[in-house]
Every structure is written in structure tokens, then in C-alpha cells.
PLY file of the C-alpha trace (Angstrom):
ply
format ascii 1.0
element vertex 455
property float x
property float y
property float z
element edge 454
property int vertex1
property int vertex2
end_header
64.30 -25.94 15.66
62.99 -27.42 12.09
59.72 -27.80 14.23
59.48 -24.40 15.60
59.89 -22.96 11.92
56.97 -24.98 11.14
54.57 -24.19 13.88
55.56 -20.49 13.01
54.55 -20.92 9.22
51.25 -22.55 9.82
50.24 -19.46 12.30
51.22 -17.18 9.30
49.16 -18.59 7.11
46.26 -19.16 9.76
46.22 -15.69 10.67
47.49 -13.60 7.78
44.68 -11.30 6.09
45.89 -12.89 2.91
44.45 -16.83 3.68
41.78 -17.59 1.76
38.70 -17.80 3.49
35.29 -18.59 1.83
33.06 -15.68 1.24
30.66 -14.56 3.80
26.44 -15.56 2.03
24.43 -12.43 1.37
21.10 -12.68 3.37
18.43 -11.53 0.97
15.26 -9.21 1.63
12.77 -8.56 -1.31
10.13 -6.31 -0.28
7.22 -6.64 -2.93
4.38 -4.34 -2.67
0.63 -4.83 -4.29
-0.64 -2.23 -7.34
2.52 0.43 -6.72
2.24 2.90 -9.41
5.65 3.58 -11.21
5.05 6.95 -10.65
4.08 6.63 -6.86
7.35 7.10 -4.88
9.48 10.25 -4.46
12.17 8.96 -6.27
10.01 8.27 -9.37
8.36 11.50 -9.73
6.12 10.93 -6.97
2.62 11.42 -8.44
0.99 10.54 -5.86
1.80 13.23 -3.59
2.44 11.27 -0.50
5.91 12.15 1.59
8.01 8.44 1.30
11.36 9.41 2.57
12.86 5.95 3.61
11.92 4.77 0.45
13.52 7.70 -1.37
16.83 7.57 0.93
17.13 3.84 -0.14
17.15 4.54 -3.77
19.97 6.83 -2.63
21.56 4.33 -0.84
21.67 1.64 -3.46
20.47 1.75 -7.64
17.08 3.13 -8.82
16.46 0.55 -12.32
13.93 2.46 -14.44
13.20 -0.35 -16.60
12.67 -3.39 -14.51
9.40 -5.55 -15.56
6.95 -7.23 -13.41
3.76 -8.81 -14.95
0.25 -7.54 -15.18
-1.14 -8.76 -12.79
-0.73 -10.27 -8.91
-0.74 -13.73 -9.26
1.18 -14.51 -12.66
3.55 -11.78 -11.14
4.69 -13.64 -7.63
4.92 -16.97 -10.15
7.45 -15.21 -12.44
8.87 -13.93 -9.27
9.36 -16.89 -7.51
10.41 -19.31 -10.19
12.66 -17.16 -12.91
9.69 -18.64 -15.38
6.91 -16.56 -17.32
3.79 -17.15 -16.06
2.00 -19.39 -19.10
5.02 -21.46 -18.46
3.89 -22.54 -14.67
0.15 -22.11 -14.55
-0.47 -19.18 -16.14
-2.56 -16.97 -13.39
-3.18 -17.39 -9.57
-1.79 -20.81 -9.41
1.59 -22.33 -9.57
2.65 -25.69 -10.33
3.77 -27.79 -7.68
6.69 -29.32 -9.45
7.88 -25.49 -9.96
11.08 -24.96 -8.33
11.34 -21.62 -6.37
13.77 -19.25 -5.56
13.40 -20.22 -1.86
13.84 -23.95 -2.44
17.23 -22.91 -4.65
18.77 -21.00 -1.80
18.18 -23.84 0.73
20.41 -26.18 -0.85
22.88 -23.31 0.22
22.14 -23.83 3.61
19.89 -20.25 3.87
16.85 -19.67 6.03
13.62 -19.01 4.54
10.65 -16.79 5.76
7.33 -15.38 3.93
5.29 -12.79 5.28
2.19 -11.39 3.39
0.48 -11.98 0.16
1.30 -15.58 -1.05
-1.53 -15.44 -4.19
-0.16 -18.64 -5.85
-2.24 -21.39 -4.74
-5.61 -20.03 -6.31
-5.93 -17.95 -2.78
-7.06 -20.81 -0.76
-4.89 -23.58 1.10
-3.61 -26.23 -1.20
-1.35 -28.46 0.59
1.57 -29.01 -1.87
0.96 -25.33 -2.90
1.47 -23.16 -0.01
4.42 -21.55 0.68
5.66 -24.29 3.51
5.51 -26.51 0.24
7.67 -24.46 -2.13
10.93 -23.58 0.06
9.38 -21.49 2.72
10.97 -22.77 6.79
7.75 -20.16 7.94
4.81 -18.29 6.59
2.46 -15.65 7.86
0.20 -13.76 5.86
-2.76 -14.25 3.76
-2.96 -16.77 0.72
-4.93 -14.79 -1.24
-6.26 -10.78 -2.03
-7.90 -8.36 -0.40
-10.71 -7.20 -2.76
-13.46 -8.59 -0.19
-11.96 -5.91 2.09
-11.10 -9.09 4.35
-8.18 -11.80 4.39
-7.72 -14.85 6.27
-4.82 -15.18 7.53
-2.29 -18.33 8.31
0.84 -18.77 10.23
2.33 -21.93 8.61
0.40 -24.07 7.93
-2.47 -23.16 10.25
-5.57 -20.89 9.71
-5.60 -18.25 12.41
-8.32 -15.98 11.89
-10.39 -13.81 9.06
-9.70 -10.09 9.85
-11.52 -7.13 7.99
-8.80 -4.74 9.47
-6.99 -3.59 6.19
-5.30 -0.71 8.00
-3.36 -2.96 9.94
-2.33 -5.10 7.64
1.45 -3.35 6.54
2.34 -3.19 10.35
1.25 -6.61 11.58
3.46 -7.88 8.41
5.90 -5.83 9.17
5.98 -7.23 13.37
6.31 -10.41 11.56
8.95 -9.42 9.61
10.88 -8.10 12.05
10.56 -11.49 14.55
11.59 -13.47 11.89
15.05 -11.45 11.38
15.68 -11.46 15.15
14.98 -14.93 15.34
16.72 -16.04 12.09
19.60 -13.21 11.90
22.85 -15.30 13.25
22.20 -17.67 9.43
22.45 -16.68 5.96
18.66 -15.84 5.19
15.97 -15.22 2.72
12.79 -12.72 3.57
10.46 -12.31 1.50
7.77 -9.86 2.64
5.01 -9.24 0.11
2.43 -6.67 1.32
-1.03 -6.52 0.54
-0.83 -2.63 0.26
-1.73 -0.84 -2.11
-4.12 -2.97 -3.46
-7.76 -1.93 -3.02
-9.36 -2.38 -0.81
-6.45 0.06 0.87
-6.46 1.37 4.18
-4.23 2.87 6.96
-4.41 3.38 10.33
-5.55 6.23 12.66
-2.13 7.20 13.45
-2.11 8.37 9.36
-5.13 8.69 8.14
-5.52 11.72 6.68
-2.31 12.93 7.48
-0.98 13.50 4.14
-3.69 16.04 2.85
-3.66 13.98 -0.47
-6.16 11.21 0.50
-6.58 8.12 1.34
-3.68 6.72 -1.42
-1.33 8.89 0.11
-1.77 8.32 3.77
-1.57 4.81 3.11
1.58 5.23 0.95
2.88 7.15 4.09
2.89 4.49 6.36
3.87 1.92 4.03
7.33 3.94 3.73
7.42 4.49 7.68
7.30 0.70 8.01
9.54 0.15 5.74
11.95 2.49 7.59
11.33 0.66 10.69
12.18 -2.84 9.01
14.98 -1.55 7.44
16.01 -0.07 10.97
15.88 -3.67 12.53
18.33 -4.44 9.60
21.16 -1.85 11.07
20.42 -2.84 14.67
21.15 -6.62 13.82
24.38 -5.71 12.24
22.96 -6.99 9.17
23.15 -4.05 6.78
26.73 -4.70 4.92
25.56 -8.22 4.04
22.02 -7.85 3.06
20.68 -7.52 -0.37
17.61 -5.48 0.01
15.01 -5.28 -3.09
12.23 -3.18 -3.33
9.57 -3.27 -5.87
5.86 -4.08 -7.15
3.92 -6.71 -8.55
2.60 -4.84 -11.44
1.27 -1.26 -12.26
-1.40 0.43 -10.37
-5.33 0.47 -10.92
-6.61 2.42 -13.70
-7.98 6.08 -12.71
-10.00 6.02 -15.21
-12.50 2.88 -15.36
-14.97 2.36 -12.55
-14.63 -1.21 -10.65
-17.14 -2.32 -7.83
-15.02 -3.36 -4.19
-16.54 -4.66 -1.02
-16.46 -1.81 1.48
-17.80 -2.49 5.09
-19.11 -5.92 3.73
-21.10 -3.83 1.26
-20.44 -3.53 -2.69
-20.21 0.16 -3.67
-19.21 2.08 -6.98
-16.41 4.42 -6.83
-17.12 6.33 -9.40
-14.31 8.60 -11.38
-12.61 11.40 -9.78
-10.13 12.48 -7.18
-11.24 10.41 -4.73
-10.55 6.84 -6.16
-7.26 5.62 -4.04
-5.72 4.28 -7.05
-1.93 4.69 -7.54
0.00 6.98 -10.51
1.68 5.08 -13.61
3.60 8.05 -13.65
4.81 9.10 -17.69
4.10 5.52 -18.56
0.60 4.56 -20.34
-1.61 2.60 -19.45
-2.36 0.88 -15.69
-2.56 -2.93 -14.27
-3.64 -6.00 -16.02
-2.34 -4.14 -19.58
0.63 -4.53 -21.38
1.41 -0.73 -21.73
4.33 0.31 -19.68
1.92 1.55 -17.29
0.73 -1.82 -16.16
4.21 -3.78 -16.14
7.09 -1.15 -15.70
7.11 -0.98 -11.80
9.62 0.77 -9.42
12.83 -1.18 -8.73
15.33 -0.11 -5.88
18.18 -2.64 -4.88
20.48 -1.99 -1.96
23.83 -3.80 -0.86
26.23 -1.26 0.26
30.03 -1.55 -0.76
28.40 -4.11 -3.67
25.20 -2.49 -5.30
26.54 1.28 -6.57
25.09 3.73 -4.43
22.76 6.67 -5.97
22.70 5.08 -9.47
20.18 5.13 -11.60
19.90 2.50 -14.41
18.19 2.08 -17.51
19.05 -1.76 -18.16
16.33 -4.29 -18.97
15.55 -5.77 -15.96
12.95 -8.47 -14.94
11.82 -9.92 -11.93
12.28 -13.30 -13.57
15.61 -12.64 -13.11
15.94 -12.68 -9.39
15.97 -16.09 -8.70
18.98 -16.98 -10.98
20.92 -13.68 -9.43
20.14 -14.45 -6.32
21.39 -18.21 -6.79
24.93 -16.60 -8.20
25.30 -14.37 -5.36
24.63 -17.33 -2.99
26.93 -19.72 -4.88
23.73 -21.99 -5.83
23.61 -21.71 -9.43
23.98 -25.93 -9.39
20.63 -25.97 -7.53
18.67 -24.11 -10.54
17.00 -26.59 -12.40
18.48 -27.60 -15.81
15.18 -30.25 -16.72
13.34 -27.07 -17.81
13.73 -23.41 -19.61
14.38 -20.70 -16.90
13.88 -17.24 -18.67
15.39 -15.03 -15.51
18.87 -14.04 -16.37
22.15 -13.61 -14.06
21.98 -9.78 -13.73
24.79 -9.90 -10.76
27.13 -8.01 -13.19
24.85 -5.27 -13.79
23.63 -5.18 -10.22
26.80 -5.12 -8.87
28.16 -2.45 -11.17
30.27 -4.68 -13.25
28.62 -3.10 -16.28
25.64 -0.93 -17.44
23.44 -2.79 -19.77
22.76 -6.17 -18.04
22.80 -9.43 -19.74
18.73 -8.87 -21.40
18.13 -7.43 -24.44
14.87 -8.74 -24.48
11.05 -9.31 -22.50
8.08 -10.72 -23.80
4.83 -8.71 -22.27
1.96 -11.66 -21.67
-1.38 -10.88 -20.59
-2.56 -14.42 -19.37
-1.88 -16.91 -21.97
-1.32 -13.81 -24.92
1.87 -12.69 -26.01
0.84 -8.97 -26.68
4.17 -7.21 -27.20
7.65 -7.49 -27.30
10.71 -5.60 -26.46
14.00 -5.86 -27.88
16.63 -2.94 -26.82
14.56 0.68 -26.92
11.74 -0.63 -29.17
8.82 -2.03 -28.32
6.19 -4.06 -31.00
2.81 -4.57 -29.40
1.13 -6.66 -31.47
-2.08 -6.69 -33.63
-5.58 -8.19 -33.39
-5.46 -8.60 -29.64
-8.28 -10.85 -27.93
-7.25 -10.83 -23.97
-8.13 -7.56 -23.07
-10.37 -6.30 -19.60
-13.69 -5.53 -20.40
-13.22 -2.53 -18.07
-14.53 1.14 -18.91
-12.21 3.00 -20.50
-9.74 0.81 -20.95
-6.82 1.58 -23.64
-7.26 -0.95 -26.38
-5.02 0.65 -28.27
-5.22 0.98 -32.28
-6.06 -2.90 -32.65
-2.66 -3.00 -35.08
0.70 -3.42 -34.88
2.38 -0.32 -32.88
5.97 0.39 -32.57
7.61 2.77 -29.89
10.97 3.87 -29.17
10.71 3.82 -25.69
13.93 5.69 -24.73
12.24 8.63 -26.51
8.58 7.99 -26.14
8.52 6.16 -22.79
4.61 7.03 -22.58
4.51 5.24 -25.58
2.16 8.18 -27.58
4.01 7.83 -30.91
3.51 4.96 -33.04
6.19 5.45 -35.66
5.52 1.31 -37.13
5.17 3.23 -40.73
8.45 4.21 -40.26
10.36 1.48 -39.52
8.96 -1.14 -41.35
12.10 -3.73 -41.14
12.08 -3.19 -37.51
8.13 -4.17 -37.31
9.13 -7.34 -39.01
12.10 -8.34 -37.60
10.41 -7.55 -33.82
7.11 -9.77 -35.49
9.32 -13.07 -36.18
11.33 -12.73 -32.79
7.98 -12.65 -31.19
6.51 -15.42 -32.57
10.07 -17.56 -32.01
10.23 -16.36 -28.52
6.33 -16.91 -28.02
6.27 -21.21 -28.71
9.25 -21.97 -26.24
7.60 -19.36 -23.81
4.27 -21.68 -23.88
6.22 -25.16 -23.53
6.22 -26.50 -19.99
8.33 -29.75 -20.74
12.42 -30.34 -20.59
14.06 -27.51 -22.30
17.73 -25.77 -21.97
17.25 -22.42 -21.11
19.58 -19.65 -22.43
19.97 -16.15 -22.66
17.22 -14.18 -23.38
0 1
1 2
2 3
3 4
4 5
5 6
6 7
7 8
8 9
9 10
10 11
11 12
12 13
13 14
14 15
15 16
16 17
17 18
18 19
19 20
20 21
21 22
22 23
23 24
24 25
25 26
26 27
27 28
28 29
29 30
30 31
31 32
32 33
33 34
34 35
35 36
36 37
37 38
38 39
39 40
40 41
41 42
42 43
43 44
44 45
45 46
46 47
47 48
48 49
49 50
50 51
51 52
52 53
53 54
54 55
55 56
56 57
57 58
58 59
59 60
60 61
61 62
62 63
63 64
64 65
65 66
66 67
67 68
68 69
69 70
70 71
71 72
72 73
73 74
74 75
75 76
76 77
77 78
78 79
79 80
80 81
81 82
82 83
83 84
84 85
85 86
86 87
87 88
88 89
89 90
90 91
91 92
92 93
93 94
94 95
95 96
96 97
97 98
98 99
99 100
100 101
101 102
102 103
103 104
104 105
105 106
106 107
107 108
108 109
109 110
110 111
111 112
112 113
113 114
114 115
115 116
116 117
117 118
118 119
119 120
120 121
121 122
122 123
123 124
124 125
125 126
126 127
127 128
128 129
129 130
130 131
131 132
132 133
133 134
134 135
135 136
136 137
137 138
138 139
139 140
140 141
141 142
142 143
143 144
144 145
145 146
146 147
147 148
148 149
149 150
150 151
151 152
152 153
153 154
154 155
155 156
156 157
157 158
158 159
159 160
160 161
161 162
162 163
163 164
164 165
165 166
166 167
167 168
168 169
169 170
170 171
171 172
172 173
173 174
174 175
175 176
176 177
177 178
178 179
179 180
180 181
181 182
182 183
183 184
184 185
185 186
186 187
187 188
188 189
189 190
190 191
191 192
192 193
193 194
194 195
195 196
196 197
197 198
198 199
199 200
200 201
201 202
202 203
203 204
204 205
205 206
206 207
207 208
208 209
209 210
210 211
211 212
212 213
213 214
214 215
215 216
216 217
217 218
218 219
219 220
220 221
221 222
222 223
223 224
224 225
225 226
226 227
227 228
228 229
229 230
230 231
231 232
232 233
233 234
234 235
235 236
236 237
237 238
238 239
239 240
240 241
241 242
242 243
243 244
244 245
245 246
246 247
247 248
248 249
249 250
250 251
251 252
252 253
253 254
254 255
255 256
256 257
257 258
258 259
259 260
260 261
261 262
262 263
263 264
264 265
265 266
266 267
267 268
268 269
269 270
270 271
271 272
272 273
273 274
274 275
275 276
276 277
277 278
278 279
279 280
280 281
281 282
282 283
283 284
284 285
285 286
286 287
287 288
288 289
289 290
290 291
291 292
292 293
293 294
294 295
295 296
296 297
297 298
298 299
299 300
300 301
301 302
302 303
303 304
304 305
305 306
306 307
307 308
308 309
309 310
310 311
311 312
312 313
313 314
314 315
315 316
316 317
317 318
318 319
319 320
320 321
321 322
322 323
323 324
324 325
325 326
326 327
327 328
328 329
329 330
330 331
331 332
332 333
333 334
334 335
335 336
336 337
337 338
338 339
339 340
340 341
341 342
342 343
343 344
344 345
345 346
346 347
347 348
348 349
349 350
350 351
351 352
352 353
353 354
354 355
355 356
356 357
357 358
358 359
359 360
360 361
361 362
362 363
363 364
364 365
365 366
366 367
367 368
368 369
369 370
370 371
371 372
372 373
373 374
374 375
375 376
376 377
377 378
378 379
379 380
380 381
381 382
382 383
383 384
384 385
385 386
386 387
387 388
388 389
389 390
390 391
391 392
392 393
393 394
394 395
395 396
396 397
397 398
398 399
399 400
400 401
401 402
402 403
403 404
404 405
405 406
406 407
407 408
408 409
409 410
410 411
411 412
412 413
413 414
414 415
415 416
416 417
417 418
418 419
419 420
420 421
421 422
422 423
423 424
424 425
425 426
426 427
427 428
428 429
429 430
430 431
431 432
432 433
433 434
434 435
435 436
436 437
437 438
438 439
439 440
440 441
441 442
442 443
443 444
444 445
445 446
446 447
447 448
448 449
449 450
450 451
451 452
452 453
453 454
């Protein structure tokens, strides 16, 4: 009888809905798109006029940040990305160090699949053995290791050169094919995708199915099917029975090209001048000023949408400071890998899982130094913003805003185009934003041992 009793208890406890089991891994997708205007979707004021409904009903679906920071430009950007580390830290532009360790190789100590498709942009855009993505974390890799401005990209699957294709319209679905095999063939494992597409980053195209559907140029139409593909992804996400457990980013690199300056880009194997006007396929900063490769808002403030349903708050929109350095330490605390983040060296992301998960409003930054290459040009600390004075590294583009050449202060939850410089007013607030820049700007340059903390 004493026997029976037993055998009885340990089916209770088997079975009952109250035995602890251990948590179920989030798979991760980040969907990172090249030169996307903040201003450029539907659910940012869509500027650019193009129709980008899947996009719009995931920022319904999940939380729409409004202040999440990239960098200025592509390379330094998919380094921060990557490694939860500003840019001057690992390399500084379109190269990363090897020793980096990236948010791929972190997740794989948690026993997670890893696939890149598209844009890699961190080994100098050419193959570099212990720099490709195969080398930092990545189980597969298909895509291009560099840009597009030649209007062609050579393109790898692994480790192996395939072929050099001048067919920029069909880039965003032959990524998004790949994509798509990878989930199908990876789906049954806890998983990280990281699809970075070359689109919209000149020299843009799309394919005959939308070109010229939109009625608002070539920009547009390209926009178009960058949003149907990234329906039909997202649709292979439901059909897998993935959707509950997948966290689902969406975002951008850095701001768009300016409309203003001219810039020469191959086209048909042929240099040509776009010249200003209507015509230039250049994305929409929005109400922000200022465009790529510039620390105005308009060149590192990019759209941020993140979707995990019964986790991420649904139809929120949020104002925190967030930064794409800080995916790789969230992402590590939602996997339960936080002990395979490096501790030899300063990380600068942040654990945001409280704010993305709804836990609280104003995240865990209160601060984000704006670099352009290896200058600190601004800082922001809560709604103000110091951009610095006597800046050297700025593009020797037409018309580009060099601003007033001294120190400028803006309250960017009132001024978020940043068109009134009130440092005369605030005097105490230009100084005290002046010394936190230049302590936060010597540990930002240091590349050796260092205890990171909160930022």
C-alpha cells in the first residue's frame, strides 16, 4: 500500500501544471534594413509615401520605440550591433576585430542556432577568414560581405564565393528565400536569424512585379516590396508555429541619404550624377534633422519595432532611450546567457528586457554618446542633447548641415528636429553635459580589460 501512495505522488508531481519545468528559449529574428529613413514607414509618419502595411500591422502587434539609436553609418552600425560595443571600441568603421565577441557567438553557448542572410559589411567588404560571419558565431551565411554602391555584390553562401550579380531588384526576395529555408530547416531548435538587407541603400531597385506601382517612385516601389517580403517571412513564422516564441526586431542601420547633396553611384556599370530633385530615391528622416553619416537625429534615430506576443506589449509606443548596442546583452538575458557575455572588456549595450517586456517605461539608459568615426560629436543624457563644438569629422558632401561650429543644446522631447539651440539658456546644463562627455568619451576609446556598467 505505502508503495502505491508513492507511485501516486510522483505522477502528481510529474504531471501537475504546477511542476516546475524550465522555460521554453525565445528564437530571435532581427530584421535590419540599409539607409531606412525614420520617417519612411507608415507607422512613423510615412514620408515616403509608399503603402507598408505588414510593417505597420507589426508595430501594432508589438512596441513602436521612437528613440532607439543606431550609428551613422553601415559598417560601425552592424559592429555596435553585433557586439553591444561602440564602434571606436572594435575597429572603428567597416571592420571588426576578430577577438570581438558577438551576439551570435553569446547565444550559442545556449545551445541556439545561428543563421545570417544579407549584408555582413564587417570584414572591410571582402573575405577575411577569421572575419566573416562563419568566424564570429554564424552555423550559415548567405549574402554579400560588402555594399552595393557599384550597383553589383558578390555574393557567398558560407564560406564559398558563388557569383557577382548586378541584379539589385532581386536582392530583398532572394534574401528573403534564404531566410525562409533557413527557418524551415532550423525551426524544431531555439534559433537566431539575422537577416540584414541591402535595401534601401543606393543603388536601390525592385522588381517588375513593383516597379512603378506605387506612383511615388522608385523609393517607394522599392519600400513596397521590402514590406511585402517582410509579410511573407513573417508568414513562414505563423506557419511554423513559431510566432508565440519568437522575438522579432525590426529596424535600420542608420538614417537615410541626404536629399539634398548630390553623390555620384554606378548605374548600369556607368557613373552618373543624380542631381537634386524629386527623383533622387533617397529615404525621409522624417521631423528629425539631418540624414546618414551625421550625428543629427536624422542620421542615427532609426525606426525600431519589436514583437513577442503575450511578452512585448502590443500597440505601444515608447519613448525610452534605446540602442542597438543593447541587443546583444537583452538578448543574452532573455536566453539565460548573460554568463557567456564577456566580462575581460567594457560592453556599453544595456539589459533593456524590463523595458521591452513592459516591466517599466523608461529602460535602464539615460545616456548615448553620438560618434562619427573616431569623434565623439554629441551627447545625450535624458531629453537634452549637447553636440559639441569645433567639429573636424564631417562629409565633405554639398550641402551638408555643419551646424553652428559651437556648442548646441536641444531639448529633444520638445524640439525633436533639433531647430532650437537654447545652450544660452541653460548654461549649467551645457557644462555638466561637456564633462560627462569627455568622461564618457576616454573609456569609450579604450579597447583593453575594463568592467562595463550601466550607461
Amino acid at each position: 500500500m505505502k508503495t502505491r501512495y508513492i507511485f501516486v505522488f510522483l505522477l502528481f508531481v510529474c504531471w501537475s501544471p504546477l511542476a516546475k519545468t524550465a522555460p521554453e528559449k525565445p528564437n530571435f529574428l532581427i530584421i535590419f534594413i540599409d539607409d531606412m529613413g525614420y520617417g519612411d514607414l507608415g507607422c512613423y509618419g510615412g514620408y515616403a509615401n509608399a503603402k507598408t502595411p505588414r510593417i505597420d500591422e507589426l508595430a501594432k502587434e508589438g512596441t513602436r520605440f521612437t528613440s532607439f539609436y543606431a550609428q551613422t553609418v553601415c559598417g560601425p552600425s552592424r559592429g555596435a550591433l553585433m557586439t553591444g560595443r561602440y564602434p571606436v571600441r572594435i575597429g572603428g568603421g567597416w571592420t571588426t576585430n576578430a577577438d570581438e565577441v558577438t551576439v551570435a557567438e553569446v547565444l550559442k553557448t545556449a545551445d541556439y542556432t545561428t543563421g545570417c542572410v544579407g549584408k555582413w559589411d564587417m570584414s572591410k567588404r571582402r573575405y577575411q577568414e577569421n572575419l566573416v560571419p562563419n568566424a564570429q558565431g554564424f552555423d550559415y551565411y548567405y549574402g554579400a560581405l560588402g555594399a552595393n554602391d557599384a550597383n553589383r555584390v558578390t555574393l557567398y553562401e558560407n564560406r564559398k564565393k558563388l557569383k557577382t550579380t548586378t541584379d539589385m531588384a532581386g536582392l530583398t526576395k532572394l534574401y528573403t528565400d534564404k531566410s525562409i529555408e533557413f527557418l524551415k530547416e532550423n525551426h524544431e531548435e531555439p534559433f537566431l536569424l539575422y537577416l540584414a538587407h541591402t535595401m534601401m541603400h543606393v543603388v536601390i531597385d525592385a522588381t517588375e512585379k513593383y516597379r512603378n506601382r506605387s506612383g511615388e517612385g522608385l523609393y517607394a516601389d522599392t519600400l513596397e516590396e521590402l514590406d511585402a517580403e517582410t509579410g511573407r517571412l513573417l508568414d513562414t513564422i505563423d506557419e511554423l508555429g513559431l510566432r508565440e516564441n519568437t522575438v522579432v526586431l525590426f529596424t535600420s542601420d542608420n538614417g537615410p541619404w541626404s536629399n539634398d547633396h548630390k553623390r555620384q553611384h554606378a548605374k548600369n556599370e556607368k557613373y552618373v550624377e543624380w542631381t537634386e530633385g524629386p527623383e533622387i530615391p533617397w529615404g525621409h528622416a522624417g521631423p528629425l534633422r539631418g540624414a546618414k553619416a551625421s550625428t543629427w537625429e536624422g542620421g542615427i534615430r532609426v525606426p525600431a519595432i519589436l514583437r513577442w506576443p503575450g511578452k512585448v506589449p502590443a500597440g505601444r509606443e515608447n519613448s525610452a532611450i534605446v540602442a542597438s548596442l543593447d541587443v546583444m546583452p537583452t538578448f543574452a538575458a532573455l536566453a539565460g546567457a548573460e554568463g557567456a557575455i564577456p566580462k575581460d572588456r567594457i560592453i556599453d549595450g544595456i539589459d533593456q528586457s524590463n523595458l521591452w517586456l513592459g516591466k517599466n517605461e523608461t529602460g535602464d539608459r539615460n545616456q548615448f554618446l553620438y560618434y562619427e568615426l573616431h569623434e565623439l560629436q554629441a551627447i545625450r543624457e535624458g531629453p537634452w542633447k549637447l553636440r559639441l563644438p569645433d567639429l573636424k569629422q564631417i562629409r565633405n558632401w554639398p550641402e551638408f548641415d555643419r551646424g553652428s561650429g559651437e556648442a548646441e543644446l536641444y531639448h529633444l522631447e520638445k524640439d525633436i528636429g533639433e531647430k532650437r539651440n537654447v545652450a544660452d539658456k541653460w548654461p549649467k546644463i551645457v557644462a555638466r553635459l561637456t564633462a560627462a562627455a569627455r568622461d564618457g568619451e576616454a573609456p569609450a576609446k579604450q579597447r583593453g580589460p575594463a568592467e562595463g556598467g550601466k550607461k
